[in-house]
C-alpha positions in Angstrom: 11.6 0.0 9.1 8.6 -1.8 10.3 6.8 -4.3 8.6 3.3 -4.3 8.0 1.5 -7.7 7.1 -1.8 -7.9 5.9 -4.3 -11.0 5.3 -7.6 -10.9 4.1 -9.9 -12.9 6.2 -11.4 -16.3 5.0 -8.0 -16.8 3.4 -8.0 -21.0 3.0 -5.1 -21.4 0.1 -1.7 -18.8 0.2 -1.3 -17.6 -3.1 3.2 -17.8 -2.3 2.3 -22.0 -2.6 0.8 -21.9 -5.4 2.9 -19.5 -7.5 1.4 -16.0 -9.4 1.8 -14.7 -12.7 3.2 -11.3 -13.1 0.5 -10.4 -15.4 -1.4 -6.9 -14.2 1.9 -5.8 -11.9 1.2 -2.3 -11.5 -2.2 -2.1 -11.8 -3.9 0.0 -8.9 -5.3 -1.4 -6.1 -6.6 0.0 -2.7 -5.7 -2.3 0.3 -8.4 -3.3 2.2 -7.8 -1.8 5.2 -8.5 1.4 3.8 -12.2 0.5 4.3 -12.1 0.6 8.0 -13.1 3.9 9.5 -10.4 3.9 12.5 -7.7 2.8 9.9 -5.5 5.8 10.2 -3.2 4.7 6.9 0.1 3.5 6.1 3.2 4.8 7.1 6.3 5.9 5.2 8.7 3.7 6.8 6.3 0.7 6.2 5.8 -2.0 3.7 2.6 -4.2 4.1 1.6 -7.1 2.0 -1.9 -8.1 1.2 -2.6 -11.2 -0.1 -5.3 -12.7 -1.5 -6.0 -9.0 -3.0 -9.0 -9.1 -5.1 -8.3 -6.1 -6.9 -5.1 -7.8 -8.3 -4.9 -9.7 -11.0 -2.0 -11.6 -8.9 -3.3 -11.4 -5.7 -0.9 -9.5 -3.9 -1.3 -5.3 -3.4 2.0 -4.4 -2.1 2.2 -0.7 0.1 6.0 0.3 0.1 6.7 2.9 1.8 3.6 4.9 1.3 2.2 7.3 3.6 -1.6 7.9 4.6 -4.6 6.1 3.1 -4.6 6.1 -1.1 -7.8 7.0 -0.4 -7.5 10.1 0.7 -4.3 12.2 -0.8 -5.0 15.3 1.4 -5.7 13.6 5.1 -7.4 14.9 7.5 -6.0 16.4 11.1 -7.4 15.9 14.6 -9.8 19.1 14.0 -10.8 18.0 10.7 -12.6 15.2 12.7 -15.0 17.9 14.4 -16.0 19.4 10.8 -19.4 17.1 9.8 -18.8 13.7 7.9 -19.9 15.0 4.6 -17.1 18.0 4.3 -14.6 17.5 1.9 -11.9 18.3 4.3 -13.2 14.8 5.7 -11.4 11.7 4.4 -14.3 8.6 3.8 -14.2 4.6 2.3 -12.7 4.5 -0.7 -15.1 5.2 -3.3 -18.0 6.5 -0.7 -19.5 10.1 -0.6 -21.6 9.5 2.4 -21.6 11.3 5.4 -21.5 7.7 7.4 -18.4 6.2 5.7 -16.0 9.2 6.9 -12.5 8.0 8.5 -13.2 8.5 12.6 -9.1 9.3 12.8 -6.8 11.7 11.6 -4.5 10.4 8.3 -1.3 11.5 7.2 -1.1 12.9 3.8 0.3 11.8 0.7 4.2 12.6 1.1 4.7 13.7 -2.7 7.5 11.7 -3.5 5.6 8.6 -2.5 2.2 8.6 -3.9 0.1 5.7 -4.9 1.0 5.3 -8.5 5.0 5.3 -7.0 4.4 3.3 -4.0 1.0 1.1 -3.8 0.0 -1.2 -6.6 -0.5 -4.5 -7.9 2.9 -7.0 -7.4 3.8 -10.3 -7.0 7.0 -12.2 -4.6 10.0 -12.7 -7.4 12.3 -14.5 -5.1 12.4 -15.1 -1.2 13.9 -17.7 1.0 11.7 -20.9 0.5 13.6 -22.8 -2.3 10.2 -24.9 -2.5 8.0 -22.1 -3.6 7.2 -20.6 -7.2 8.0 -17.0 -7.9 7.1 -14.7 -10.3 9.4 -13.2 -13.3 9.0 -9.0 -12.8 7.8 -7.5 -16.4 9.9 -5.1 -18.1 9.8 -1.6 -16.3 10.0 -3.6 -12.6 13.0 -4.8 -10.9 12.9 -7.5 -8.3 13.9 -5.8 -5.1 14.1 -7.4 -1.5 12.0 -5.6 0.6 11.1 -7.7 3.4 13.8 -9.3 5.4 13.6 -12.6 6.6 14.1 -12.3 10.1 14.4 -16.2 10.9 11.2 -16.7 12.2 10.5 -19.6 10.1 7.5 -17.8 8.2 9.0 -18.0 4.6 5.3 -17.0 3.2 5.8 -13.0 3.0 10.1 -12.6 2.9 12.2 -11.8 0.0 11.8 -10.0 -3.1 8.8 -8.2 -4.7 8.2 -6.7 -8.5 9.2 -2.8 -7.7 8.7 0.0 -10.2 11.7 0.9 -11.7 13.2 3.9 -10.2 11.0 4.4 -7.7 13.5 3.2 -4.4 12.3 4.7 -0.7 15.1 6.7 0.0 15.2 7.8 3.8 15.5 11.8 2.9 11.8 11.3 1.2 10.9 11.1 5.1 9.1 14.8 6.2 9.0 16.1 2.7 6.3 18.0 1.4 2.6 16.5 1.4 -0.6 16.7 -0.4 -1.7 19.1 2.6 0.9 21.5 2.4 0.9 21.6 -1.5 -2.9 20.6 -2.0 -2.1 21.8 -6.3 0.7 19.6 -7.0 -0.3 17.1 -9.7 0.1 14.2 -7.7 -2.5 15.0 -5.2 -5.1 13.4 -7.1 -6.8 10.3 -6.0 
């Protein structure tokens, strides 16, 4: 697995010193790396942290093993880049239309056992290995699950335990499964 940390720039206070409520866990979020155009997304062995989130309530949009950009459930292959910035086939910014926001690499697609709703959404750390720092209680429907190891690097900001939807563990045969681009109707293809 590797492990994908994210921080927002012009971060001055961590939000794991401070503590976070667990109020708007599982709310959506986009992380914002989505809104660089050589960002090629996530990947499904990955689970990235961004802190300081603004789209969450708690500051913290956790990607767990997610695949592609939540931005853009189809992706978009090496020729797909040839086709003119304003085709659909194109991925773009989240929430842009224009020709001028389109992604300048090729993305993954959604694998359909891992979309966003499953896999990238509003969390906050419930236990890691800093006895010092304040940790969230996970609201009913969300189990606090250990996803990032603590390797013994002495950064105790981003290891331990994070509020996980219930039922929704990344389980290694997920990996290669169908996508959004090879079954563009199934329901979950929707951004």
């Amino acid at each position: 697995m590797r492990l994908s940390a994210f921080i927002a720039v012009g971060q001055l206070v961590a939000p794991w010193t401070i503590g976070c409520q667990a109020d708007g866990v599982g709310d959506p979020c986009i992380p914002e790396e989505e809104y660089a155009s050589d960002f090629p997304g996530f990947g499904i062995e990955e689970v990235g942290v961004e802190t300081q989130s603004v789209q969450c309530m708690t500051r913290l949009c956790l990607v767990n093993h997610f695949q592609g950009r939540v931005s853009c459930p189809g992706g978009q292959t090496a020729s797909d880049l040839a086709l003119d910035g304003s085709d659909p086939a194109r991925c773009r910014a989240p929430g842009s239309s224009d020709a001028r926001a389109a992604v300048s690499v090729p993305v993954a697609a959604w694998d359909l056992d891992r979309p966003p709703d499953r896999a990238v959404y509003c969390s906050c750390r419930c236990d890691g290995p800093d006895r010092t720092a304040h940790y969230c209680d996970c609201p009913e429907g969300y189990a606090c699950t250990e996803l990032i190891p603590d390797l013994g690097l002495g950064a105790s900001q981003l290891p331990g335990s994070y509020c996980v939807r219930e039922r929704t563990a990344f389980e290694t045969r997920q990996k290669g499964g169908p996508t959004c681009a090879t079954d563009p109707q199934d329901r979950v293809c929707e951004p």
